[in-house]
N, C-alpha and C positions, 0 to 999 in steps of 0.2 A: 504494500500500500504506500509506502512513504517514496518507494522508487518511482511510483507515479507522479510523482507530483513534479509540476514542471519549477524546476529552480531558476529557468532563465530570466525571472523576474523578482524585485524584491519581497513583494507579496507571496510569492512561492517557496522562498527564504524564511518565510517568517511561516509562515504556515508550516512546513516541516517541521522547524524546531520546534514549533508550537505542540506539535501533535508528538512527536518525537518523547519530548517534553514528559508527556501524561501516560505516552506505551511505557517508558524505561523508567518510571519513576513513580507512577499510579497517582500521579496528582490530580487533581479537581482540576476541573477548568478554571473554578474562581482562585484558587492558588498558584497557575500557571499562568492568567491573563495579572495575577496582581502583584509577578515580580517584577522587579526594575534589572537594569544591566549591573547594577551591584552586587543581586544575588547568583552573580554567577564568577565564579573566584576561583584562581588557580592557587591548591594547596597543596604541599609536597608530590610536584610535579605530575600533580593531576586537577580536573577540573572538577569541580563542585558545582552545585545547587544550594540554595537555599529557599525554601518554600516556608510560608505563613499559610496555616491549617486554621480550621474552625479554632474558635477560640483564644486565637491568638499565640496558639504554637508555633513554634521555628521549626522545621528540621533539616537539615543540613545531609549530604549525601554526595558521594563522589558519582560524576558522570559515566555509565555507559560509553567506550568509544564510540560509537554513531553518534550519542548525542552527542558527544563533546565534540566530532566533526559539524555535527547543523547548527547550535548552536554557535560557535567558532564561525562558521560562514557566513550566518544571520547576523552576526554582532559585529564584523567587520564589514559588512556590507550595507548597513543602515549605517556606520558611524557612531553607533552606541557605546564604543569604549571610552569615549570622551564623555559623556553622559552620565557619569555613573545612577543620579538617581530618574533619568529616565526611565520609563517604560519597556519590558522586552517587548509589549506586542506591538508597538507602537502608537501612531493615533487610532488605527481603526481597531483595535481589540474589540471597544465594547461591541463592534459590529461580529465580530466572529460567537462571543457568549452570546448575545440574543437572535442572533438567526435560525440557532434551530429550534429554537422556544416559538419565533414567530414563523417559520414555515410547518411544524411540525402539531400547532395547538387545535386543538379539537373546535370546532364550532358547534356550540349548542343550540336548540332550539330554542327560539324566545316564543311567549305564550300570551 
């Protein structure tokens, strides 16, 4: 699935890692749309995560190589290393959490 996705563009960039993201780490969407380029950190010569859970937990976890390749291409290709408290998903995230809320929501009948 993730070889599908066309990278030749920065939205395709970001969407990989995005989804990347949540295979190799089982994050929420709402904790993978609400890191910034700061949570993502090289520690004894590997690359980390840092993810905020319900409730205001941290957890922290070394990268997957794949991720640590998507993300890496993602972050030097938007220019978010200078950013640090930038956003990873960019500006449009909040568009990637609510689409499938809004393509996906049931229509009820009104009476």
């Amino acid at each position: 699935m993730l070889d599908s996705i066309d990278t030749s563009t920065h939205a395709g960039l970001r969407d990989r890692a995005l989804i990347a993201l949540m295979v190799y780490s089982f994050a929420r969407i709402g904790a993978a749309l609400g890191m910034t380029a700061d949570d993502v950190f090289t520690q004894d010569r590997r690359l980390w995560v840092r993810l905020r859970e319900k409730g205001g937990n941290r957890h922290a976890m070394p990268c997957h190589q794949n991720l640590e390749e998507y993300l890496t291409a993602h972050l030097d290709r938007a220019g978010l290393r200078g950013d640090p408290k930038g956003p990873l998903s960019g500006r449009s995230g909040a568009a990637l959490a609510s689409s499938p809320a809004r393509c996906c929501r049931r229509r009820t009948p009104t009476r």
